[in-house]
Each structure stands twice: as C-alpha cells, then as structure tokens.
C-alpha positions in Angstrom: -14.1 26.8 -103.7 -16.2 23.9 -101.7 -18.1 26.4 -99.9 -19.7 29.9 -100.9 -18.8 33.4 -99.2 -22.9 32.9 -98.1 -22.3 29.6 -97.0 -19.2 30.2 -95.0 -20.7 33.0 -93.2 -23.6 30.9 -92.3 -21.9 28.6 -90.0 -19.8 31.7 -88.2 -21.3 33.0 -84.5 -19.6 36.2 -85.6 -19.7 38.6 -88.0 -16.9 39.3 -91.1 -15.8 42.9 -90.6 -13.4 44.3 -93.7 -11.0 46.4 -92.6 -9.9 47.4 -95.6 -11.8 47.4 -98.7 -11.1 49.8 -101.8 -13.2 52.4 -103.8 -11.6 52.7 -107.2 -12.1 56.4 -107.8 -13.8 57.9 -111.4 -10.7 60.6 -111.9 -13.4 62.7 -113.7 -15.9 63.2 -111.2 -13.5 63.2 -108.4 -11.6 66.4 -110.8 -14.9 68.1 -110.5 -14.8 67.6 -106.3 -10.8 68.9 -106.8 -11.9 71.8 -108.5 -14.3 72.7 -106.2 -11.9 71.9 -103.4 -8.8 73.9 -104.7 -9.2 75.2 -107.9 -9.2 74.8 -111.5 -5.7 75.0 -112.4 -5.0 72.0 -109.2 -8.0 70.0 -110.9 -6.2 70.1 -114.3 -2.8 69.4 -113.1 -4.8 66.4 -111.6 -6.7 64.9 -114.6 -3.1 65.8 -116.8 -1.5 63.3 -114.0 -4.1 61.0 -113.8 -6.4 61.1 -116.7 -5.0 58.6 -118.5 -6.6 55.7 -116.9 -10.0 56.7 -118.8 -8.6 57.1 -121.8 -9.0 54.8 -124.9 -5.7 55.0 -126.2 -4.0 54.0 -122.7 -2.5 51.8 -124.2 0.2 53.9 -126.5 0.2 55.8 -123.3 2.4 52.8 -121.4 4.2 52.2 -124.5 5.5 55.9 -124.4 5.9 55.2 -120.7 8.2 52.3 -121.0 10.3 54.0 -123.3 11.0 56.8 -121.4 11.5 54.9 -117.7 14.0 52.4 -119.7 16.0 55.3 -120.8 15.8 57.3 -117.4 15.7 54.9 -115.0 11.8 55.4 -113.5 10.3 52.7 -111.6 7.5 50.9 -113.3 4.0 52.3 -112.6 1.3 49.8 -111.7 -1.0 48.5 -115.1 -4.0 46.5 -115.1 -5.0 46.8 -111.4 -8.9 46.7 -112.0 -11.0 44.0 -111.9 -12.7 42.8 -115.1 -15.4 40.8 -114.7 -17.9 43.3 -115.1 -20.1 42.9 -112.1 -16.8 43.2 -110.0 -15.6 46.2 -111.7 -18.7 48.2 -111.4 -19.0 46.9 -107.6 -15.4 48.9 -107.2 -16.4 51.9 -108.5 -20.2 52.0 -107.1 -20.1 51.7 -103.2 -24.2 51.6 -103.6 -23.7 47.8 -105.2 -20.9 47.1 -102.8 -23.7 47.2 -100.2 -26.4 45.8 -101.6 -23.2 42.4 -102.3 -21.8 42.5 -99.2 -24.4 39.6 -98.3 -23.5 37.6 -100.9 -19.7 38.2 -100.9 -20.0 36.8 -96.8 -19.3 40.5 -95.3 -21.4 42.3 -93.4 -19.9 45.1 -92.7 -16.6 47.0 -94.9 -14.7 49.9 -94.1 -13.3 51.2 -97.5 -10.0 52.9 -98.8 -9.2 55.3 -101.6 -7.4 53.8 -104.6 -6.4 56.9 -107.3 -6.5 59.4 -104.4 -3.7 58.0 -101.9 -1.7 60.0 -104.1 -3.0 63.0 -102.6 -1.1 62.1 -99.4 2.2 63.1 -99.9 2.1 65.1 -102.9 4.7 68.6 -102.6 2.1 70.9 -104.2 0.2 72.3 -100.8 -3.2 72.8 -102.5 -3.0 69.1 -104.4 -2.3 67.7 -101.1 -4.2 69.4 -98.6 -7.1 70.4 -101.6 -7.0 67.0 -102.7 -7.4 65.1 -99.0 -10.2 67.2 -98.7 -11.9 66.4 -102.3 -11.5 63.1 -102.1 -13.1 62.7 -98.7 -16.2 64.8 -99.5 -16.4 62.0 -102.7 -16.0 59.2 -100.4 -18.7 61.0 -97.5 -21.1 61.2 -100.6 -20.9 58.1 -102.2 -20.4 56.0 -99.3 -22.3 57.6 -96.6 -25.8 56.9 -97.7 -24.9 53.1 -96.7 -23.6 53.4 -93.0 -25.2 50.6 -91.8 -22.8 48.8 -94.5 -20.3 50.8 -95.0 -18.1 53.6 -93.7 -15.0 55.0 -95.9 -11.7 56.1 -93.7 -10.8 59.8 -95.0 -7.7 60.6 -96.1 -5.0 63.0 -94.0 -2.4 65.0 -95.1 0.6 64.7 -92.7 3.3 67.3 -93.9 2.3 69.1 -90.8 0.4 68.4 -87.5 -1.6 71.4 -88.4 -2.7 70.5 -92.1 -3.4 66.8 -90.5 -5.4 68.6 -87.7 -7.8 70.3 -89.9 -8.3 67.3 -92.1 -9.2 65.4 -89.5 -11.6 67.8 -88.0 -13.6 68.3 -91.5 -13.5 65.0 -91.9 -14.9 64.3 -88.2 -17.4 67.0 -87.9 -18.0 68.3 -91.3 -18.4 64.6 -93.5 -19.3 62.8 -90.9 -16.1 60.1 -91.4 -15.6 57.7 -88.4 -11.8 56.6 -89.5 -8.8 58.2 -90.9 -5.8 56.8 -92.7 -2.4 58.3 -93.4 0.6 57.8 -95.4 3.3 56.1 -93.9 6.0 58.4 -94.2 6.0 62.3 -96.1 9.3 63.0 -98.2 11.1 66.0 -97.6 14.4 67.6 -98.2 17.3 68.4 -96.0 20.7 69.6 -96.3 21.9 66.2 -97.5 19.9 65.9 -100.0 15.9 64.4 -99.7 14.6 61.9 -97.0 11.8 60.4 -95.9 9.9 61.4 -92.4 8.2 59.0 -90.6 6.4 60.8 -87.7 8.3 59.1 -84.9 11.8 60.2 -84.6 14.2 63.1 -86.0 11.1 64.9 -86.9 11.0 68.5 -88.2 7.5 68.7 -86.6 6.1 67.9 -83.8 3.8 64.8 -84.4 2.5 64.4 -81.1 0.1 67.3 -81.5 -1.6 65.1 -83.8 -1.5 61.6 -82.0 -2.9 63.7 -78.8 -5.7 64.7 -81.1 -6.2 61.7 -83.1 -6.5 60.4 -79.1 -9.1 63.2 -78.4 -10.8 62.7 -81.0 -11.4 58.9 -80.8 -10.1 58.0 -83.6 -7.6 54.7 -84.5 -4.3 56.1 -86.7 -4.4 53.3 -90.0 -1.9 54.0 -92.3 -2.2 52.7 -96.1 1.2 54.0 -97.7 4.2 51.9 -99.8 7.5 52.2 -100.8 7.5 51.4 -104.6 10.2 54.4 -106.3 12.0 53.6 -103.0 15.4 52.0 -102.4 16.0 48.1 -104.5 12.2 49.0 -105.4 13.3 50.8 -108.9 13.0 48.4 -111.8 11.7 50.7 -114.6 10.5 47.3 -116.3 8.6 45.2 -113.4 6.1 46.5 -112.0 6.0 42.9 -109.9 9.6 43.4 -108.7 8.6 47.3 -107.5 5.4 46.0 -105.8 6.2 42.8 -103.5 7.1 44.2 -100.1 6.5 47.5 -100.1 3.8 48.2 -98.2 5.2 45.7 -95.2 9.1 47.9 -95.7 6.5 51.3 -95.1 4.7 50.0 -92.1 7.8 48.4 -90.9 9.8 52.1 -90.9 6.5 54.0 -89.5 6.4 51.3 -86.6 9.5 51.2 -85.8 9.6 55.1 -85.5 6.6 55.0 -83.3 8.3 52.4 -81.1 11.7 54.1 -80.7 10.1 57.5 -80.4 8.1 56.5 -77.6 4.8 57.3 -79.1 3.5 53.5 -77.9 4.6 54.8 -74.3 3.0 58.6 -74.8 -0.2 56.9 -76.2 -0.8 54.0 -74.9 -4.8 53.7 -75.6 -4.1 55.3 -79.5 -4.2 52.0 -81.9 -2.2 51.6 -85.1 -3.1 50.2 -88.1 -0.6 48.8 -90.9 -2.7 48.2 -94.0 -1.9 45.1 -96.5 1.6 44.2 -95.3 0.5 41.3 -93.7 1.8 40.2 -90.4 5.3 38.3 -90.9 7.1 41.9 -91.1 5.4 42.1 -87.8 6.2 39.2 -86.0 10.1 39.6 -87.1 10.2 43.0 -85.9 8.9 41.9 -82.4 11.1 39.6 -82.6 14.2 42.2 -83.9 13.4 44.7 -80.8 13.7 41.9 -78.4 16.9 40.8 -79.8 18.5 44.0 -80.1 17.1 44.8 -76.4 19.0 41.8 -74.9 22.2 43.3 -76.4 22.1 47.0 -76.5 18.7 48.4 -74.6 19.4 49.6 -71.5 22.1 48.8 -69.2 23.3 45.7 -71.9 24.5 48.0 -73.7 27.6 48.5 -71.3 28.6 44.9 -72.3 29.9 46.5 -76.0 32.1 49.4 -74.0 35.4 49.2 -75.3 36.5 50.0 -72.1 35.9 46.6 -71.2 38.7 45.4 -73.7 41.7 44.2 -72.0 43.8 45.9 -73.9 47.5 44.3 -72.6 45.7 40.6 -73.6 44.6 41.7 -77.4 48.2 43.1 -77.8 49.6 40.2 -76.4 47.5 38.0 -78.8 48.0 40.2 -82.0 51.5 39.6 -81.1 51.7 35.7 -81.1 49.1 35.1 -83.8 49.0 38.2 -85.9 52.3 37.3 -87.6 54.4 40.3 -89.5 50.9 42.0 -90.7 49.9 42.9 -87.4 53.7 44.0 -86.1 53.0 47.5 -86.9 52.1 50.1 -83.8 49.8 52.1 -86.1 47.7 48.7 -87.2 47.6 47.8 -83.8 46.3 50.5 -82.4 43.7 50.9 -84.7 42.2 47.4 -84.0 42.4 48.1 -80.3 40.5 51.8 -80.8 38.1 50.5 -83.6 33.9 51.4 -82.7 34.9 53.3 -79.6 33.4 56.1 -80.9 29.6 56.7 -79.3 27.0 58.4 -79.4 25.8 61.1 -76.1 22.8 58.9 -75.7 24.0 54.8 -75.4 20.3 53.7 -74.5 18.6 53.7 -77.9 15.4 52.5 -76.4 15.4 55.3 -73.5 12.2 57.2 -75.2 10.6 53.9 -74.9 10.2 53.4 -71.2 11.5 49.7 -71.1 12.7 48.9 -67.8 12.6 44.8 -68.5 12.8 42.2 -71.2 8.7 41.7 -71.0 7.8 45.4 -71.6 9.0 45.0 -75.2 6.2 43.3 -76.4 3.9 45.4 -73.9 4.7 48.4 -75.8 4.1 46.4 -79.2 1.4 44.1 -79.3 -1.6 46.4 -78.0 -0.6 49.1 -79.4 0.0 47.7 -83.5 -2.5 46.1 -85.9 -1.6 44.5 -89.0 -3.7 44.4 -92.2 -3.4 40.7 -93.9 -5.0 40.0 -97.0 -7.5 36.8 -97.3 -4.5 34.7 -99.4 -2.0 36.0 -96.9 -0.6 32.0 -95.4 1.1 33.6 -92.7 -1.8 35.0 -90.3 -0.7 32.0 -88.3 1.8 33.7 -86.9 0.0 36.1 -85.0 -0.9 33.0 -82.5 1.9 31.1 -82.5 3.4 31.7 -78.5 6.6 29.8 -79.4 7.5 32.4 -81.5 5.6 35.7 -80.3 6.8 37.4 -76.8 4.9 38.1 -74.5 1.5 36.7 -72.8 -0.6 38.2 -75.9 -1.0 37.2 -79.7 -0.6 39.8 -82.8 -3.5 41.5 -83.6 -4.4 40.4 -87.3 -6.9 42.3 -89.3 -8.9 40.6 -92.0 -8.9 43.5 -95.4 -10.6 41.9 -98.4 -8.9 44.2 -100.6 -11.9 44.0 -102.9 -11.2 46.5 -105.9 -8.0 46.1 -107.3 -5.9 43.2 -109.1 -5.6 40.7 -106.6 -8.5 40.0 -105.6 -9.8 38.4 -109.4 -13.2 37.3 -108.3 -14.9 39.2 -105.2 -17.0 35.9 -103.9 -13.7 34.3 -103.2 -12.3 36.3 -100.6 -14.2 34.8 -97.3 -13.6 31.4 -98.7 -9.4 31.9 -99.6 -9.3 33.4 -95.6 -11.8 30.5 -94.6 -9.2 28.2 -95.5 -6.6 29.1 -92.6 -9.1 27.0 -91.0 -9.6 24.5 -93.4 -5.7 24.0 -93.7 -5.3 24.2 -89.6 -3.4 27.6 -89.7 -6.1 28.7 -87.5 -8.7 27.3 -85.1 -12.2 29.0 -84.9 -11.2 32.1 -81.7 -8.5 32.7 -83.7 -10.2 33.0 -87.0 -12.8 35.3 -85.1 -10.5 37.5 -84.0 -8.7 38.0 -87.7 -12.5 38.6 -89.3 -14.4 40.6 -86.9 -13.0 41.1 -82.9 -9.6 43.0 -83.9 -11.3 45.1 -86.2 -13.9 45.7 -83.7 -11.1 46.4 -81.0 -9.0 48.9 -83.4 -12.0 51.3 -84.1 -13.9 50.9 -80.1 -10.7 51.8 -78.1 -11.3 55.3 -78.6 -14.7 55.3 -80.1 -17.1 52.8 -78.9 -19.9 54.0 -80.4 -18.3 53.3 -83.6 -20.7 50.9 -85.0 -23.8 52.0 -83.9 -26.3 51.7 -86.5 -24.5 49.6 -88.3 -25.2 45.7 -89.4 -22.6 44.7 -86.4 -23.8 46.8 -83.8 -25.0 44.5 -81.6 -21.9 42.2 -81.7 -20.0 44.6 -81.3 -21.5 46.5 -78.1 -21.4 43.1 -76.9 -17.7 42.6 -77.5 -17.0 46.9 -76.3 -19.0 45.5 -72.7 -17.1 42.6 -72.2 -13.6 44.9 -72.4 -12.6 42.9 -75.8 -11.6 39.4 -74.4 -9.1 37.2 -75.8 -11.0 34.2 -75.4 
C-alpha cells in the first residue's frame, strides 16, 4: 500500500459509505437471544448446529466432517473464514471497536450484515427461522445501535411468506429501531416434482408483492445477501473454494431476473434492490442478455420464430435434393418441418414487464438494481463503460468492505485495494464517488431520506437527497 486508508480519505470531497460490512456473531450469546426469542429447545438445536465454531477441538470436528461429505456426497462447508490478526478479529466481533476504527480504516460510516445468523433466513423449522430473524436482530439493535452516528446493522427477514416477512420488518422498524433490511435471495420449497427454489418474482406460491408494497411504505431499500453454495455444479464435498466462487453473483442473478420478468421493476418503480457481494459483471451481462433476448423474442419479434413462417414446399424441396437417402423418409421429414412448433399460451415473455421499445430495457434495470462489489473486485469498471452498458445511465456500483470474514486479511487495506481502480485508470474520481459514498446514499434515501440523519454523513448526504442524486 503507498497510501493509508487515513491518507486516502484525506484527499476525497466525499465521504466512504460501507454498504456492506459484517458482524461475526458469538453463537453463545446470540443462543441466549434465541432462547429468549423462541425457546429453549430452538436455542439448543441452534448451538448443536452451530456450536462448533467455539469449540477447541474444531478441528477433529472437520476431520469427521470430511469423512462423512466424501462418502455422501455433501458440499464442503466454509473453514477458516475469520480474521486472525487479533485486533481485526476482535473488531468483527465487537461493533463498539468497529466504530471507534472506522477513522482509521478510511470509513466513515458502515452499514453491517450478519455472518452465523444468515442461516436463519431460509431455515424449514418456522420458529428457527422466524424466532431466529428476530433474535438475531435484537443482537445486532443492541450491540450496534449505541453507535448510529457510525454504524447501523440491516435486520434480517424471513421470506417464506409475505406475512412472516411483514412482521419482521415491522419489529425491526418500529420495535429495534433498524433503518435497513436484507433478505435471502431465494427460500427452498417443495412441490410435486420434487424440491425447488422460490425466488419472489415469478411462479410464486405467495403473493410477494404484499411485501415489496410494504417494504415501499415503509421506506425501506430491499438488499438481499443470500448464495448458492449446495446448489447445482456448486457440490464438491472437498473444495470449499470450488463451492464458493460465484455463488452469490448466480443468487442475485436468479432473484433479479425474477424481479425483472415478474414485473416487480414496473410495479415498483421507486423500491431499490440491492445484490450483496456478487460484484457487477453478472450485472452488466444480464443487461446485456435481456436486451439480446428482447431483440429476438420480446414482444412482437417474437413472431419472426413462428413456424408458420416456414415455407414448408421450399424445406421439402431442399431436404429432397440435399438430404440424400437419410432424409427420404415421410416420417423424418415431417418431423423436421413440425420440430419447436409447439408454444406456449403466452408468446411475449417480457409482457409483465411493460416494454414497449428496445430503450425501456435498461429503464426498467438500471434504477431499479444495485450491485454490491468488493474493494478487490477489478471489474467495477464496468458499471461506466457506455460502449458496453445500454441505455443513457451507468450501473449503480456499491462499495462493501466486507470487513469480518476471510477475504479481507488486513482491515486497513480495504480503502486503499478500492482506491486503486483509480490508481490503475479503471475509474476517474465521479465515478469512484459514486461506488464509495453517492450510490449508497441513493439506495437507502429513495424511500427514506432521513436515513442518515445523525449520522457522520448527514450533511453530505442531505446535500446529495436536495440536489435529487445527480449523476455528475
């Protein structure tokens, strides 16, 4: 590093804003909050799960572990995801000294995630889930609250149905006093053919839009933190590496796209959405998927695929001259000249989406989606890159430290790794403003823009809420 997280922040007109920092949990005292929350025997299924990780013989716990996913096939778990320097480790679990560094690691202002307790989120048992949500965000409300001008931690919602999300978010709101909220992005159920995942947007079982209206109402941006490691090519029961790349950019990717095709951008226009530490390429590809697949099959293109536009005399007559003795047969003919006619009732795929030209595409896209990039992530260059993004706006990038687990090995580096997308000419000074302080800003204002009153940005960013968030 040639320059300090202090020094970096010293030249900036702006202030860094983390919008997505991590509390690593103590599993013990956050049992106690469970217990309170939902019980005894919920508390100690909890610690039974997760106890391990204070344990002193951990490590004939992953040995056991290994053995038994080898032999039936379970992905690898994460290991070793804390820091270990010690001042960094006790700054994860202590969101009192994560305040009193933020000066010195070049923030000045974090919004911080749950580590152990995501897996509240989608866990089957009702009173883990919905118990746990709610233990975990009392913890968070206690620990982090007394620092608000610092910090504010984003509470937890169970989403297995609008009404269990509802209520979370209400005690959150009103009863902890918690400015954001996150979800998982997607809750695993089972159906007739056998179990699937549901990812709010489309072929839902519930209605979903009860609790974007709300999430509207209340004022309150939508930020989902959830992965896809267990899922799909993500199985190796040896590599936890092999599980991990990706699969948080594969979630958001299937929760956007959802929200996209269901028409929830269209519903909700002024309700943001945040994709935690995916990064942005995922992004920028699926942009540039939608606008693809819309100049071939959205709307009225789609009639250029009838087969009813075959002429049907021409492919005979050319199966005929070039097909040779393999394509003589009536029966192989036929089925060449039927094959995809099949369709669904519904030919426009993008009807729920209200696209009536190529340009509202990105419209419906880019105000609606932000996309959590970590400070090493090399591709937040993409975001303002017009000869590759449609339409007349860039991505919205949002700067997440990530401080608290694995990859982030020494917590003063972080403003200095991002700082050197400008160093390295990924990104010029507006642009690096708006990935470290004007989208965040933006994401939590729309619906609240008394969001950071009282806190060590307030002034910034009342200036930026007056001024309508400019991209200048």
């Amino acid at each position: 590093m040639t320059l300090s997280a202090s020094d970096i922040r010293s030249r900036l007109d702006h202030p860094v804003v983390d919008a997505d920092g991590h509390v690593m949990e103590s599993v013990p005292i956050l049992a106690e909050y469970l217990r309170e929350a939902a019980g005894g025997k919920t508390a100690d299924a909890f610690l039974a799960r997760a106890g391990f990780v204070t344990m002193s013989a951990a490590e004939q716990h992953w040995v056991v572990a290994e053995e038994q996913a080898r032999k039936q096939r379970r992905p690898a778990a994460p290991w070793w995801g804390s820091p270990t320097t010690a001042i960094d480790r006790a700054t994860a679990f202590v969101p009192a000294l994560l305040a009193e560094r933020l000066e010195e690691l070049g923030l000045d202002f974090s919004i911080v995630y749950p580590s152990v307790g995501l897996m509240f989120a989608g866990h089957d048992d009702d009173a883990m889930r919905v118990g746990g949500c709610r233990a975990l965000n009392t913890y968070l409300a206690d620990l982090v609250g007394p620092h608000r001008d610092r910090l504010t931690a984003a509470a937890l919602i169970p989403m297995q149905t609008p009404d269990e999300a509802i209520e979370t978010i209400d005690h959150a709101l009103d009863e902890l006093g918690l400015r954001c909220i996150a979800i998982s992005s997607w809750v695993r159920r089972v159906g007739p053919g056998g179990p699937f995942s549901d990812v709010f947007g489309i072929d839902c079982e519930h209605d979903y839009d009860r609790v974007w209206r709300h999430c509207a109402q209340r004022g309150v941006a939508v930020t989902a933190h959830g992965g896809s490691m267990g899922f799909g090519f993500r199985q190796s029961p040896s590599r936890y590496m092999y599980n991990h790349i990706g699969h948080f950019a594969a979630a958001s990717e299937a929760l956007a796209k959802a929200l996209y095709f269901g028409g929830v951008t269209r519903r909700f226009p002024d309700l943001p959405f945040a994709f935690l530490e995916g990064g942005i390429a995922w992004g920028a590809q699926l942009l540039a998927d939608l606008v693809g697949r819309w100049d071939k099959r959205g709307g009225a293109n789609i009639r250029q695929l009838d087969p009813a536009r075959l002429d049907g005399a021409r492919f005979r007559e050319l199966l005929a001259q070039h097909g040779g003795p393999h394509f003589a047969r009536p029966d192989v003919v036929e089925a060449a000249a039927q094959m995809n006619s099949a369709h669904p009732h519904e030919l426009d795929e993008f009807h729920l989406c209200g696209i009536t030209e190529r340009a509202d595409i990105a419209r419906r896209f880019v105000p609606s989606f932000y996309f959590g990039c970590e400070a090493d992530d090399p591709f937040v260059g993409l975001a303002y890159d017009e000869r590759l993004i449609p339409g007349d706006e860039p991505l919205r990038p949002l700067f997440g430290s990530d401080v608290g687990h694995w990859d982030v090995t020494d917590m003063r580096g972080v403003l200095p790794e991002a700082f050197e997308l400008v160093e390295e000419g990924l990104l010029d000074a507006r642009a690096f403003r708006a990935f470290t302080a004007d989208n965040a800003i933006a994401l939590h204002t729309r619906g609240n823009p008394a969001f950071f009153e009282g806190t060590a940005v307030e002034g910034y960013a009342r200036s930026r809420v007056e001024r309508g968030h400019p991209i200048d």
